[in-house]
Every structure is written in C-alpha cells, then in structure tokens.
C-alpha positions in Angstrom: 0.0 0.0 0.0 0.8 3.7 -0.8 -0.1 7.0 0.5 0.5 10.4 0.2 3.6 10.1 2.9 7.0 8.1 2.1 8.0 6.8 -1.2 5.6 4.5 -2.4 6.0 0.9 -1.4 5.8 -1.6 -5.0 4.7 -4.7 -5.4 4.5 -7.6 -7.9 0.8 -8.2 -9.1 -1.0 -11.2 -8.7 -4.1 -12.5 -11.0 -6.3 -10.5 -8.9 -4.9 -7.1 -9.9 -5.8 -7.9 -13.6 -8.9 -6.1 -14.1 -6.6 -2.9 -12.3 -4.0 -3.2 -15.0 -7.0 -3.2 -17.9 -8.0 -0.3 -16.5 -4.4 1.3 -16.2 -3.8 0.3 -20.0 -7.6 1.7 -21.1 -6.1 5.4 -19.3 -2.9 5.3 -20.5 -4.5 3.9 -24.5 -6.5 7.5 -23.9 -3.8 9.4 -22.8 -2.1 8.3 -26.1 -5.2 9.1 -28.4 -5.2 5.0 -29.3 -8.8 4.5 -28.2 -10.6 5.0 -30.9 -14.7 6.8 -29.5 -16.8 3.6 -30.0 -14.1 0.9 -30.2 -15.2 -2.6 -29.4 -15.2 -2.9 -25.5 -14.5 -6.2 -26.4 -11.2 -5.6 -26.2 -11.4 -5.1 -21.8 -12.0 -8.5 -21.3 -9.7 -10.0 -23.7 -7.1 -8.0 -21.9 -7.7 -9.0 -18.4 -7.9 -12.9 -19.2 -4.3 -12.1 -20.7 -3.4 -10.2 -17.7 -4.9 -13.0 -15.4 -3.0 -16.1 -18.1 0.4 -13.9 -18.2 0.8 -13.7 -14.4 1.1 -17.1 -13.6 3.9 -17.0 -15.9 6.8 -15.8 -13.1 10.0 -16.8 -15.7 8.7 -13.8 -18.9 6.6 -12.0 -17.3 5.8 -9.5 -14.6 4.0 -6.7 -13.5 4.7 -4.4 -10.5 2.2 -1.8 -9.1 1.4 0.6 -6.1 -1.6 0.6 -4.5 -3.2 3.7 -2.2 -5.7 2.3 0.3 -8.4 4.6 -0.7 -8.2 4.3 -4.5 -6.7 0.3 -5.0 -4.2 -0.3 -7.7 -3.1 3.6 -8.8 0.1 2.6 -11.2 1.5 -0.2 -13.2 4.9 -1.1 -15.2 4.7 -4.6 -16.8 7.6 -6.9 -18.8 7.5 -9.2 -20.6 10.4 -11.6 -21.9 10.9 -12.7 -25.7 13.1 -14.8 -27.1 14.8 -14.0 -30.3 18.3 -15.4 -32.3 21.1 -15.7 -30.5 23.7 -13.2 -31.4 26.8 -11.9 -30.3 25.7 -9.7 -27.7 22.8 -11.8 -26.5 24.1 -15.5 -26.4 21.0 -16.4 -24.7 18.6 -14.6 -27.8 16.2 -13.2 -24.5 15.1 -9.4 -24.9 12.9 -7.5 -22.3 10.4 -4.9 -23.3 8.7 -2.7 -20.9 4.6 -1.8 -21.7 1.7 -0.9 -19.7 3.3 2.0 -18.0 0.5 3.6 -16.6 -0.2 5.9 -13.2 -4.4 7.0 -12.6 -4.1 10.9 -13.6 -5.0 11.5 -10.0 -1.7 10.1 -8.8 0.8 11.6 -11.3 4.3 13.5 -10.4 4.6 11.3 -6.9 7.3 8.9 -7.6 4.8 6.0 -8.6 5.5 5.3 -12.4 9.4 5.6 -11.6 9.2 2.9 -8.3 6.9 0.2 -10.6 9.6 0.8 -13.0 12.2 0.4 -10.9 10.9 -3.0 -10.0 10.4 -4.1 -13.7 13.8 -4.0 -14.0 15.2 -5.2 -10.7 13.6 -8.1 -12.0 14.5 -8.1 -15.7 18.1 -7.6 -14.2 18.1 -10.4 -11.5 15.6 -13.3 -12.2 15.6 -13.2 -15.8 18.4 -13.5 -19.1 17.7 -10.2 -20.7 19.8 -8.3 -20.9 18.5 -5.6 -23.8 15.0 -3.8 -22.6 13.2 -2.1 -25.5 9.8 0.2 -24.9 8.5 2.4 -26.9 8.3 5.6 -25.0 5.7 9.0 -25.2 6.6 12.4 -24.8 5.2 12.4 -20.8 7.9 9.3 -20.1 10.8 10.1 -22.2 12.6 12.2 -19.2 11.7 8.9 -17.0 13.1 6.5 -19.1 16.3 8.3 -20.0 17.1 9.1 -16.3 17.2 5.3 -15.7 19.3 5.2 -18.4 17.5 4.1 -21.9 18.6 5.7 -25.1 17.7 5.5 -28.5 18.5 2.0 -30.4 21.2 2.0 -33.0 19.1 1.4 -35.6 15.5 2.9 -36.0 12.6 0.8 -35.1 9.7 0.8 -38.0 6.6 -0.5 -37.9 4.3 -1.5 -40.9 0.2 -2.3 -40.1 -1.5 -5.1 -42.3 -4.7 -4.8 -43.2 -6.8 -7.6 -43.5 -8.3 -8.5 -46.7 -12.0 -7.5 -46.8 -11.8 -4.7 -44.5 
C-alpha cells in the first residue's frame, strides 16, 4: 500500500490485480489518443484474461504496481520476456520490453511510475536472461526512461500495419 507520505512501497501483481491493470492500460491507451470513440469494449475482457494467463507466468513476465488504500491499484509497469536469435551480444537470444506503463491521472508526479519501474527491471536484471530492454516511449515518459538510463537503439525501429483483406 501507498499513501500520500514516504516513497511509495511496490509490489509484484498477482491475477487478482488484472482487471486494475486493464483499466491502467484503457487510461494510459487514452492518454495516447489510441482508443478509438466507439471501439469494441471487447477488447477489456480480452485484456484482463491475458493479464490474469500472463501472471502465472513468473519466468517472462511480470507486473509491478502501487496501491493507495483509498483508491486500490493507482500505477503499473509490466515486462514481458521474448526470445529472439542468439547473437553476439545476446548469447542467450532473450530481450525485455517494458509496456503498460500507466499511473491513474490523480496520482501523477509522486514517484509512482518511476518505483513500478524500478521494480520491472530489478527483476529483468536479476531473475531473468535479458539483458537488452526495449519500450516504446511517449513524450510524458521520455525524461523517465532516459534518467534510468534508456537511449535511442542503433538502428531505428519501424513499424508496418497489415490490413486484412475485406476490410
């Protein structure tokens, strides 16, 4: 638990705080302008059975959040391991990323979002192989992310979106 005194106090999630990091990723989707007015709600539940499946799985994945006693789970930093090729500077092919970095708007500018982080990668650093961590970062986390010490990656990421056929 968390509170407005002391820095806030982290943990892991559990299956139960699934449905808390749906609704972290729904305000932090807004925040971004990715949730489209009249999207499929759909989606919610999809993403909390993931949530709920993915935190069983302690070995590439994990989820850190603070919680406030008066307003439950308030922020969230989750991790997930993939593995990839081996290659010169990762023998073991694993690389980290970092999503779902999200802190309720009523919460921001109190240490939260850099403590769940924190955590993410005490844990990427200590219980799993990976050894590069990629995110993909917004304008109101760069100064976060580079203070912990993330840069840009040699070579620029891209991204191409398939449409289905028919649609």
């Amino acid at each position: 638990m968390s509170d407005t005194q002391g820095p806030p106090l982290v943990r892991r999630a559990t299956a139960a705080d699934a449905a808390a990091l749906t609704r972290l990723r729904e305000a932090m989707l807004s925040d971004m302008g990715m949730l489209a007015t009249g999207a499929d709600p759909g989606w919610r539940d999809k993403a909390e059975a993931w949530f709920t499946q993915r935190l069983d799985d302690e070995d590439t994945f994990a989820a850190f959040v603070v919680e406030q006693h008066d307003l439950g789970v308030v922020s969230c930093a989750a991790g997930v391991c993939d593995r990839h090729a081996p290659g010169p500077g990762n023998p073991g092919g694993v690389q980290g990323l970092v999503f779902n970095m999200s802190t309720d708007p009523r919460c921001r500018r109190r240490g939260h979002a850099r403590a769940c982080l924190e955590a993410l990668l005490a844990w990427f650093r200590d219980e799993t192989e990976a050894r590069v961590i990629n995110l993909n970062a917004t304008g109101e986390g760069t100064a976060l992310y580079r203070s912990l010490g993330f840069t840009e990656p040699r070579f620029p990421a891209l991204q191409l979106r398939l449409a289905r056929p028919g649609r």
